[in-house]
N, C-alpha and C positions, 0 to 999 in steps of 0.2 A: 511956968510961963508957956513950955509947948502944948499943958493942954488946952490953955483961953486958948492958943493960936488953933488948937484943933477944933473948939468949940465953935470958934467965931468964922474958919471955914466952912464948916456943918450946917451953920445958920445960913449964910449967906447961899449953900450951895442950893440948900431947901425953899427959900426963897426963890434962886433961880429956876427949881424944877418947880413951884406952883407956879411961876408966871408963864412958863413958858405952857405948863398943863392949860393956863385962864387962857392962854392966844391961842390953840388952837381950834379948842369953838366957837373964838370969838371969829377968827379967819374963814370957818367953815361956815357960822350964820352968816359972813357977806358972802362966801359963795352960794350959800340957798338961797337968799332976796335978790342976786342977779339972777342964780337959773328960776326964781318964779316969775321974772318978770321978761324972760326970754323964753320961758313957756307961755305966758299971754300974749305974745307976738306972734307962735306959730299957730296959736290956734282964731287970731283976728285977723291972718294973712289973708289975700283975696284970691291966690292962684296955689296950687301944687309946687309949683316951680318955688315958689317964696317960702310956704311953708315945708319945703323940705331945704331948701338953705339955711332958713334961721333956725330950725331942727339939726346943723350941722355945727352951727355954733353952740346950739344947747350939749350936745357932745362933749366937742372941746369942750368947752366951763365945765361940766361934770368932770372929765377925766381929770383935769388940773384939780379939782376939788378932793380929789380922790385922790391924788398925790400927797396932799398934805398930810402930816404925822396922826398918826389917831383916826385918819378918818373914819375906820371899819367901825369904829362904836359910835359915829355920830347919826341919827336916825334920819334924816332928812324929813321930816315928819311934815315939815309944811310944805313941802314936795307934790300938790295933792297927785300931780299925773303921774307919777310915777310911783310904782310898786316896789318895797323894799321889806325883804322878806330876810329872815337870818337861818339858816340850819339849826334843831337843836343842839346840835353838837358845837356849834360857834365856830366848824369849819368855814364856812363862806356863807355869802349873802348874795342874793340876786337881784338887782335893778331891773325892772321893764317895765317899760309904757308904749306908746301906740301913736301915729298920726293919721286920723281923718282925713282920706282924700273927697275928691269933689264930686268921684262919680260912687260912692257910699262904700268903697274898700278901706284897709288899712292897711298900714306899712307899719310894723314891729322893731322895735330897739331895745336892745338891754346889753348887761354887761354881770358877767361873776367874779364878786372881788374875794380872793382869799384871803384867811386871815392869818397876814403874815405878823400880827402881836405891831412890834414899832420898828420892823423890818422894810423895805422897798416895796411900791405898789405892786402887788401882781392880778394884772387884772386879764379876763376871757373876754372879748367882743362878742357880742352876740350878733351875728351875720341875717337879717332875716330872708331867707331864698325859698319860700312859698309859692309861689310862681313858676319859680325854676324847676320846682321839685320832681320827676316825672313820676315819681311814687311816694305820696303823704304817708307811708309806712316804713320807708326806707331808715335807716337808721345812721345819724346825722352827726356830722362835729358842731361845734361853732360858728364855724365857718360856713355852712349849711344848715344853719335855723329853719324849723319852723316853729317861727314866730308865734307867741302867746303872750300878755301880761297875767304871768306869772301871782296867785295868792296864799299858797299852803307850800308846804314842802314839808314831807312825811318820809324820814331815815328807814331804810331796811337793811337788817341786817341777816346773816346767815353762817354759822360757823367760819370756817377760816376765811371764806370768800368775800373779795371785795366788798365791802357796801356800793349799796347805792339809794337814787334818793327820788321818789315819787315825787311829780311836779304837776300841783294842780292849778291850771292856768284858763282864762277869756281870750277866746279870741274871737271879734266881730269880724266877721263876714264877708258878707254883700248886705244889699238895699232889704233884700228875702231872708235870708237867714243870718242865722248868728251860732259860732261853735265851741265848744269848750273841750279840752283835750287832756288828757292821762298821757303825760310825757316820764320819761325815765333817765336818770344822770345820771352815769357813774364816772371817777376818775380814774386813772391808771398814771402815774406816775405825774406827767407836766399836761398828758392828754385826758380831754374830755368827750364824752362820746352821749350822744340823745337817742333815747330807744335802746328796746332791748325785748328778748322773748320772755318775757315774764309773766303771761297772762295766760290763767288756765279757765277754760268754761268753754260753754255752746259759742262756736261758729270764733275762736279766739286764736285759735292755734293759729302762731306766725307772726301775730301781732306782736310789732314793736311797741308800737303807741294806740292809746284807744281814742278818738274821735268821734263827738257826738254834733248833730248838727238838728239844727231845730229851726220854727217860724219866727222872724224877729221879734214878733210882737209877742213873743212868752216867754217865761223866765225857765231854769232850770237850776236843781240844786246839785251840787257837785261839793262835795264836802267831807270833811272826817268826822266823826260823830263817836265820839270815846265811849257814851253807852255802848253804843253797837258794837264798839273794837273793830271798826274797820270805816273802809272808805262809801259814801253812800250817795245813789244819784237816782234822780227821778228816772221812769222808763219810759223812754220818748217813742210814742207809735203816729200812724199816721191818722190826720181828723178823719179821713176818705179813704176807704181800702182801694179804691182806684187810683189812688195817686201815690202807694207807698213808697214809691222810690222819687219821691218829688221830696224837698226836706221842708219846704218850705209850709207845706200842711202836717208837719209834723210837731210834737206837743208831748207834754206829761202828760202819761192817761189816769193819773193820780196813785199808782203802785210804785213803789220804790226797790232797786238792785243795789249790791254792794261789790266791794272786794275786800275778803277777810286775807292777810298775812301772813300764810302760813307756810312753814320750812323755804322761808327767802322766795316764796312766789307770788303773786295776786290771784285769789282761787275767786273766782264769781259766787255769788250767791243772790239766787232772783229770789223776786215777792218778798222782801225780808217787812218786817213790824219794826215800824220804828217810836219809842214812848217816849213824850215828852215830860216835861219836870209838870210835876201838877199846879194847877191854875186855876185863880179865881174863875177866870170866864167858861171854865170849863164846861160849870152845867148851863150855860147858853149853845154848845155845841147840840144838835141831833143828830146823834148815830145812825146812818140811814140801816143798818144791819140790825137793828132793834126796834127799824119804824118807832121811836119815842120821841115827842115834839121837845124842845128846850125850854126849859122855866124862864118865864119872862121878868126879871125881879124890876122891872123898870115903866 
């Protein structure tokens, strides 16, 4: 008789733990179709003053969302403005998005939530004070962001020493340019700190963080690239030798630089060859280095 009664508590307790596991995605997809539609309010506002209020409520609703049990493994997928990126190591995750002001700047928000399993939210604000900063190189808490939406996060490690964790992030500008930034995480105990001397090559030494700034109208690739074993980016020069210190005429001159990881540091490596997976359209390329036209199969 005590084991039906222990069988039939077994059931019912297993029952209890799937409904309570079905509520809370079900709880988390209402709070993703409120913050979508509290994200289409800030960005239909007509003034800065509005769209950074209803961007104050989008906050609140994320942070309450993020209280809920489980939240760390729910993706916010339909989220689109906002960036949600995980560690490989399933340490944390980082939220950032951006709001468009009126005179073609932006103002940065995010948040690092750790993963505390089905423990208490523990979540980092991310403070954006780009404006404030008196030195874009200075090396930063939370509380003193500079500001980026955040898309890769790349773990480094090195014998006994702390990790820490390459953040490669967009950050838009002004009206003229647009920047993308090699930022640095590591944590120490309950503290988090941005930047860090980790970069070695020409003209690097001291660098916290690396900053590239380029003409709005051109793209730039900033990326990791597992062929190459390392991190890879266009090399931005200026269109005008007269204006190289202007960023705004600045561009990929079509050669690409990296950062290889080696013994826990980011070592430069210029002019690197990067190979793509092979491709039908391939022989429609001509190689200007071989002067040979491309077969036309069409």
């Amino acid at each position: 008789m005590k084991l039906i009664r222990f069988y039939i508590l077994l059931i019912f307790g297993m029952l209890s733990f799937n409904l309570k596991a079905q509520q809370a995605p079900n709880k988390l997809g209402v709070f993703q179709d409120t913050l979508i539609k509290i994200s289409a309010r800030v960005i239909s506002a007509q003034s800065d003053a509005q769209k950074l209020e209803i961007n104050g409520s989008f906050v609140k609703t994320l942070v309450e969302a993020l209280k809920a049990s489980n939240s760390f493994s729910y993706p916010f997928d339909s989220l689109k403005n906002v960036s949600v990126i995980k560690s490989s190591d399933q340490a944390f995750r980082i939220l950032s998005w951006y709001v468009l002001l009126e005179n073609g700047s932006y103002r940065y928000y995010g948040a690092i939530q750790m993963n505390t399993k089905s423990g208490p939210l523990k979540l980092y604000p991310l403070i954006d004070q780009t404006e404030n900063l008196a030195d874009p190189n200075s090396i930063t808490t939370n509380q003193k962001w500079f500001g980026a939406r955040y898309y890769e996060i790349v773990p480094v490690t090195s014998g006994n020493r702390l990790p820490y964790y390459v953040l490669l992030g967009w950050k838009g500008n002004t009206q003229a340019t647009t920047k993308k930034v090699i930022d640095i995480l590591s944590f120490d105990k309950d503290n988090l700190t941005f930047g860090a001397p980790v970069f070695d090559g020409k003209e690097l030494k001291g660098k916290n963080r690396v900053i590239f700034e380029y003409a709005k109208s051109n793209a730039m690739t900033l990326k990791t690239d597992l062929k190459a074993g390392m991190i890879v980016f266009d090399h931005l020069a200026s269109f005008n030798p007269e204006m190289k210190d202007t960023f705004e005429y600045h561009g990929s001159d079509g050669t690409f630089d990296g950062f290889k990881i080696i013994g826990g540091r980011l070592k430069l490596q210029e002019d690197i060859t990067l190979n793509n997976d092979p491709n039908s359209s391939d022989e429609l390329y001509a190689d200007p280095k071989k002067n040979v036209k491309p077969i036309r199969k069409f």
